[in-house]
N, C-alpha and C positions, 0 to 999 in steps of 0.2 A: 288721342291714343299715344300713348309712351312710345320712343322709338321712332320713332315718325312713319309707322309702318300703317298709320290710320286712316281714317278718311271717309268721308260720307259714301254710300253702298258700296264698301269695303269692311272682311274678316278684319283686317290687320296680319301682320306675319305668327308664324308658325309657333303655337306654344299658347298664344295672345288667348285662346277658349281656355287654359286652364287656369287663368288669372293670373300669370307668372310676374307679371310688369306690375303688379297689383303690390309685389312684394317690394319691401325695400332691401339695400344690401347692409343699408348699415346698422352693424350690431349695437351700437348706440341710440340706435330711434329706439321711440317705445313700441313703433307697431312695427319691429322687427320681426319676424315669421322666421325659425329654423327653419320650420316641415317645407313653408315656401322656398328657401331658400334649396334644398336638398330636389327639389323639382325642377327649379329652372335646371340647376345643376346637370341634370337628368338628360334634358330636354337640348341644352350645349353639348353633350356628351355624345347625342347621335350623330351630328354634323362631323365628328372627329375621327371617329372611327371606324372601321368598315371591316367585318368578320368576314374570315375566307378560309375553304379546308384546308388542313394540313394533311399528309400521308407520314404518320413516323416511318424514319429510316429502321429496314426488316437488319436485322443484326446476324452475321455469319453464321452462327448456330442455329438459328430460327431459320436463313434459307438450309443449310442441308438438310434439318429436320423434315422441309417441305420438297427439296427435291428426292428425298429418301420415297417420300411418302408416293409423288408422282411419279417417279420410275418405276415403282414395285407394278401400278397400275398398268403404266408403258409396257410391263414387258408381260402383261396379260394380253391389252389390246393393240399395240402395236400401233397408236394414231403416232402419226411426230408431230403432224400440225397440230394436232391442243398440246403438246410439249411444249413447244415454242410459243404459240399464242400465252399460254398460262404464264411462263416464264417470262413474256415482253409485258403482261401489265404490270407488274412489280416495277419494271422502270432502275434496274441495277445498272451500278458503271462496273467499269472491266473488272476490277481489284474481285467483286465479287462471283464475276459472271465467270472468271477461274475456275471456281469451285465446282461449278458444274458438271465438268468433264470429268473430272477428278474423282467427285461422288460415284458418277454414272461405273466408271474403270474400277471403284472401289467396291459396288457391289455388285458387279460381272465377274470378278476374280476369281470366286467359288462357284460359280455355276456355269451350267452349260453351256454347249456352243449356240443354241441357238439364242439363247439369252446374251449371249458375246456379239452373233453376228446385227441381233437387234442394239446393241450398243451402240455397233459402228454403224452402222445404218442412221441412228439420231444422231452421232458425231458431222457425219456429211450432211445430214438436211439442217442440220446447227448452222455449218459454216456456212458465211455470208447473209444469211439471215436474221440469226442471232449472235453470233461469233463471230470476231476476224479470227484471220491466220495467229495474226501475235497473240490474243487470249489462248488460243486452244494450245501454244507452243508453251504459252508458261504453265497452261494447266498440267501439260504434260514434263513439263520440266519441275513440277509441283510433286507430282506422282515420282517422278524417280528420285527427289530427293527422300519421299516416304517408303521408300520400297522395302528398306531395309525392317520396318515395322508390318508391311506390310508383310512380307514374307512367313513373319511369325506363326499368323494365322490362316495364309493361304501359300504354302511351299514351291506352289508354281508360281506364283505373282511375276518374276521377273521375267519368264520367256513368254507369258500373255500378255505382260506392257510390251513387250517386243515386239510382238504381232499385233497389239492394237499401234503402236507407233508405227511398227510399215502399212498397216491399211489405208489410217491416218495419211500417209507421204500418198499412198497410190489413189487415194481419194483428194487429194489437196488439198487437203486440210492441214497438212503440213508440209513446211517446202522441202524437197529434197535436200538440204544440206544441214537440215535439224540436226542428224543423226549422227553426221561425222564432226559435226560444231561442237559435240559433249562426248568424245573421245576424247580420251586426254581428261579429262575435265569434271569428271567426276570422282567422290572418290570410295565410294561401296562397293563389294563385288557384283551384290546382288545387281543396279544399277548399271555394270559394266556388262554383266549377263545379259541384261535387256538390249542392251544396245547391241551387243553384237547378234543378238535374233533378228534384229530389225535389219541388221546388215545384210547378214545371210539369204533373209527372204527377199531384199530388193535385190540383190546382186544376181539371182537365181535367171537364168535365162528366160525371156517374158515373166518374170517376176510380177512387175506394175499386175498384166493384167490378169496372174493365177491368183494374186490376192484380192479380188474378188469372194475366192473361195477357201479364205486362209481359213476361216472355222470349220474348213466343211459344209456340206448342202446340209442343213440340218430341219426337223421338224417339220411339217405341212409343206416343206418350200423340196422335201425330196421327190421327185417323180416316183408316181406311182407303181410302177414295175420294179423301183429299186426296194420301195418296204416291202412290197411282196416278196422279194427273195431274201430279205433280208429276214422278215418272220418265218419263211420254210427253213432257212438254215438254223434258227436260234431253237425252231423245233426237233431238226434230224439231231443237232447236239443236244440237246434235252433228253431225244430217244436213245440217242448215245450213253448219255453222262447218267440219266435219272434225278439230275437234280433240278430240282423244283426251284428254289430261293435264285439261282443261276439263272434258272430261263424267263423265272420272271421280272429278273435287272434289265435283263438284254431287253428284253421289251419296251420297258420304262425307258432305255434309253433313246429309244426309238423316237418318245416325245411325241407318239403321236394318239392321246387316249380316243380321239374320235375314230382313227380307226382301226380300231379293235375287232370289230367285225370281223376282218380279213383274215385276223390269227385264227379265229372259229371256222370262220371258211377254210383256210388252210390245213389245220388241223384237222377238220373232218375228210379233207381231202386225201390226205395220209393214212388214215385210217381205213378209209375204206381201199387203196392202192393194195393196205398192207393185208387186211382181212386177220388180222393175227391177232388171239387173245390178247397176248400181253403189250401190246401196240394200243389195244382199245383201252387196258387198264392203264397204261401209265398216261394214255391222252387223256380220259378222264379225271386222274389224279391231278393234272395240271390244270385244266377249266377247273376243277373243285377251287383250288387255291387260289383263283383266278375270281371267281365269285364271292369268295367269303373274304376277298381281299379288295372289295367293288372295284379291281380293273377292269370287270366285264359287267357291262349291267345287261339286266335282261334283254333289253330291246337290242342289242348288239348281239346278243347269244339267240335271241330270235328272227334276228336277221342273218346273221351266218347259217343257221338251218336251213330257212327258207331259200337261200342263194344255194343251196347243195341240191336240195330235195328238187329244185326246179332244174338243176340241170342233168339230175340224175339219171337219164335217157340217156344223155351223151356219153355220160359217166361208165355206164355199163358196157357200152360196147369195148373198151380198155380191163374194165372189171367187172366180169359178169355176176359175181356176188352182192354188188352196190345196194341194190335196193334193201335185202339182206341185213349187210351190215350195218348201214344206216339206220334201221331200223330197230337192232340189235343197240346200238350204241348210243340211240336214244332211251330205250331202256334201261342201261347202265345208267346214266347221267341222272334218269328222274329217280331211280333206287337210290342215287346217294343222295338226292336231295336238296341237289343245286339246278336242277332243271324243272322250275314250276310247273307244274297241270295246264296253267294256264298258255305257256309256251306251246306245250303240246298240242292243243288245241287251235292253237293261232296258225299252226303249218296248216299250210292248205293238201291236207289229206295224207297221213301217213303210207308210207309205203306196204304197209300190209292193207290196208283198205284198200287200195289202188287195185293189188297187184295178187292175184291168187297167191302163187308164191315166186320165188325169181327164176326160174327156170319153167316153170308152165305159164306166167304172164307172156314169157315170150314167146313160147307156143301157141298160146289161145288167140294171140295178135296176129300169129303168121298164119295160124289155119283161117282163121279170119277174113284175112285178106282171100286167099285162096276158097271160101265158099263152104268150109269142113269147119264142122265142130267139135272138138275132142269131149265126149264124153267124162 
């Protein structure tokens, strides 16, 4: 065997089954073999080389694309930890991991508080886990250099980096002396605008810990006794004002479409206080625009019934007409034809089946009681 890799009850080495030693090299002999030649070839070339994955480097444009796309999600479901997870297997160094904050601050600037206070809520579960301090300070030293663009298209931009920048200090995510380090030192107005928001707000006596609540309690995180008063009041100014398009902002800003219920509950509640034609029409012109605008879907407008109609007992001893009116104001609603048949039916037992009428139900319960029938 060629090689001296041979030997009696011995293969020989590696290659030796496909006849490769068979071949000669020199292109001179007559029984030169290319095709052979081109296999040993082959067969040398595995020992050399060793294939292993690559990951291409994701290119700055390509992450904002992707963090644009993960925040819009974030500020649906509010997870941080797949924020951060998703963002650690990409495997970025700082240069890009900048960008982040940056993004995040860039598309929180037109929108609401509660999308603001979700911002800063991922800014703080950021740091230290995915972020140091020095990334997040240049990301924000990034943003103020862009403000002046920013501005453009969002007019507030500089007093909400202001206020993300002090949440940021009372969250330590950034060190307190960020703020007075680029005094001086910048040179936009817009820029110098921000900075002194963020003064103003640490400076504020317990400042640190009111910014907690620099956006405001906003959306699901409001205690529920406050949107209840918050829906009776945007209703008595509605009964006020008559304008519809008004009361239905104030709603929406509320942010809270799940519950919607309560303004139906409320609203009927009003109504029956009121007992006043024109109180029943303009509450039902509001549910109308309410429905044909699916703020209210059914099951929400048949859950606010049902929470009136069940406590309606109570209800009347305050307003002896309840049953009445109720009852009346559910037939306005299905005449205009935003209150389904099927909703009707879903109440467990309208107030005229119940009740002979409101003023003799209550009768026929207390002679009742006392062993007398009224004819």
């Amino acid at each position: 065997m060629l090689g001296g890799a041979g030997g009696k009850g011995v293969w020989g080495k590696l290659g030796d089954e496909l006849g490769v030693d068979a071949f000669t090299t020199d292109i001179h002999d007559p029984n030169y073999d290319s095709d052979g030649q081109q296999i040993r070839n082959m067969v040398t070339t595995l020992d050399e080389y060793r294939l292993k994955s690559v990951r291409p480097e994701i290119t700055e444009d390509q992450y904002k694309q992707f963090l644009e796309e993960m925040f819009h999600e974030y500020f649906e479901h509010g997870d941080t930890i797949e924020v951060i997870e998703s963002i650690k297997e990409l495997k970025l160094n700082d240069k890009l991991l900048q960008k982040t904050v940056q993004v995040l601050i860039n598309l929180a600037l037109d929108r609401k508080a509660t999308v603001r206070e979700l911002s800063s809520v991922l800014i703080s579960d950021m740091y230290g886990s995915l972020l140091s301090q020095d990334v997040i300070s240049k990301s924000f030293a990034g943003i103020l250099s862009d403000l002046p663009d920013l501005t453009i298209d969002a007019p507030e931009a500089p007093t909400v980096v202001g206020q993300f920048m002090a949440r940021a200090v009372a969250d330590d995510c950034l060190p307190p002396k960020f703020v007075s380090s680029f005094k001086g030192a910048v040179e936009s107005s817009e820029a110098m605008v921000a900075l002194e928001k963020a003064e103003v707000l640490l400076s504020l006596k317990h400042g640190i810990v009111r910014l907690d609540n620099v956006w405001g309690v906003g959306g699901g995180i409001r205690p529920v006794k406050t949107l209840m008063k918050k829906m009776v009041l945007l209703l008595k100014e509605y009964l006020s004002s008559g304008d519809v398009k008004e009361a239905i902002r104030c709603l929406l800003d509320l942010e809270v479409p799940h519950f919607h219920h309560e303004l139906v509950y409320e609203l009927l509640i009003l109504v029956i206080e009121s007992g006043k034609e024109n109180t029943s029409t303009a509450m039902s012109m509001l549910l109308k625009a309410l429905c044909e605008a699916c703020y209210i879907t059914t099951d929400q407008m048949t859950q606010g019934f049902v929470r009136v109609l069940d406590n309606l007992s109570d209800i009347q001893l305050d307003s002896p007409q309840a049953f009445a009116t109720f009852d009346n104001f559910a037939d306005v609603c299905f005449n205009q034809g935003f209150l389904p048949n099927r909703v009707l039916k879903e109440l467990p037992g309208r107030g005229r089946k119940r009740y002979v009428s409101e003023g003799d139900g209550g009768r026929l319960k207390e002679n009742g009681r006392n062993g007398h029938i009224s004819s």
